[in-house]
N, C-alpha and C positions, 0 to 999 in steps of 0.2 A: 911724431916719428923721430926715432933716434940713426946716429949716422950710420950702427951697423944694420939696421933695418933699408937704410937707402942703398948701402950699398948691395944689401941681398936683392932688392928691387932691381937695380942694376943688372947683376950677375945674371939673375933668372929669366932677363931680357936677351943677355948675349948684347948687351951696350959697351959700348966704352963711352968716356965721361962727353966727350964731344956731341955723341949722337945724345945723349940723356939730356944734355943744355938743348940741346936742340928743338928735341920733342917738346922739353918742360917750357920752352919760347924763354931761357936767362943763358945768362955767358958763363962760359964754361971754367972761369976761375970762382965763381958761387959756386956751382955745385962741387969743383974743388974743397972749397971752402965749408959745403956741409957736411963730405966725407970726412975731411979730419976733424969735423967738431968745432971747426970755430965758428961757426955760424948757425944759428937753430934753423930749422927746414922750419919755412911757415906752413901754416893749414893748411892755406892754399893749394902748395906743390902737395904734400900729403894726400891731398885730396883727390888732385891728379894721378895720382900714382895707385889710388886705388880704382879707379877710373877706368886706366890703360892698363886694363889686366890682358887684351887679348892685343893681336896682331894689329896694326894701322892699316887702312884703309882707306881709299879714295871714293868717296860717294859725290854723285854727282844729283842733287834734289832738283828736278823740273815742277813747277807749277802747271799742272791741269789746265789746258784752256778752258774748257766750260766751267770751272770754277773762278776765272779770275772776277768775275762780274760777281762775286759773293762778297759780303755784307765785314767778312775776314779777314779780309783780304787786308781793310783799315787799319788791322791791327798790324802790319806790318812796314818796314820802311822800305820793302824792294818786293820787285814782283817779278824777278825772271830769273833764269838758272844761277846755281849756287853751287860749288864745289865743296866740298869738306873734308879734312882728314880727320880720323876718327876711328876708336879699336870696334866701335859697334854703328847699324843703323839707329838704335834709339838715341844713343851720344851724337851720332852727325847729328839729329833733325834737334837736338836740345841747344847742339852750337848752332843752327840758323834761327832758330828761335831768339837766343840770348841776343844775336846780334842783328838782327833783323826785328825783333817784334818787338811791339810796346806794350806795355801792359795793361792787362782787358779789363774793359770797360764797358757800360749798359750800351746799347747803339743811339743813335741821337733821338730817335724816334720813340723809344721806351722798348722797343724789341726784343730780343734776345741777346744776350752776352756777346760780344765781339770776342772768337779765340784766335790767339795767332795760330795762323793756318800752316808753320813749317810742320806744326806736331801732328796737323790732319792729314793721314791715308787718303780720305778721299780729295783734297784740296794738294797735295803733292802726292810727286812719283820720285820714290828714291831708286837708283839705282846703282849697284857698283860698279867703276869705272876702273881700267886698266892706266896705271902712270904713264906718262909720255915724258919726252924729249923737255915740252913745254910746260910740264905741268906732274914736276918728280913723284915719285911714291915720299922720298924723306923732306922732314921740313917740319916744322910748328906745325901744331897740332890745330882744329878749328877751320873757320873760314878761310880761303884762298882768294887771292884778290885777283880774277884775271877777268878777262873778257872772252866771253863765249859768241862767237859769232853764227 
């Protein structure tokens, strides 16, 4: 990605460079720095950028109680509610996967495949959530680290 392609990313957002560091989780003298060119934009943020083509949202992914007792569960490092921000449902449940699961593996027993269970419909309930005081619509993208009581 060249820097007048980020900056049309930008523009077509209605961003200014603060909220763009923001979203992209770097400081806002980088992305200074890859408008004017002195700096190559990694893959990375490219990536992201192609990504967050729609609106950010807060999705809030609950675990199924009669699924917690599945066999998939293993394949995860957390088992209760997750926040996310995210321009899509399939991009929230990919950032609770990336940060929560581990990667799948036969079950101990020779069984069936262990999947991590953020990406299963029936083992989570995503659903979208309205920002609050405690818990903004703006902010880095991905997992939110609070406690849900």
């Amino acid at each position: 990605m060249f820097a007048d392609q980020f900056r049309n990313w930008i523009e077509r957002r209605d961003l200014n460079v603060a909220r763009a560091a923001e979203i992209l989780g770097v400081d806002r003298r980088i992305v200074d720095r890859w408008l004017d060119g002195e700096r190559e934009i990694p893959k990375a943020v490219e990536t992201a950028c192609r990504l967050l083509t729609g609106k950010i949202r807060l999705y809030e992914l609950r675990p199924k109680p009669t699924g917690l007792d599945s066999i998939h569960w293993r394949a995860s490092t957390r088992m209760d509610v997750v926040l996310v921000r995210a321009p899509s449902r399939h991009t929230a449940r990919q950032y609770a996967a990336l940060r929560f699961g581990r990667s799948s593996r036969h079950a101990a027993d020779g069984g069936e495949s262990l999947r991590v269970p953020w990406l299963d419909d029936s083992l989570v309930e995503l659903v979208l959530i309205q920002p609050s005081e405690a818990v903004p619509q703006y902010g880095p993208l991905g997992v939110i680290e609070v406690v849900v009581t």
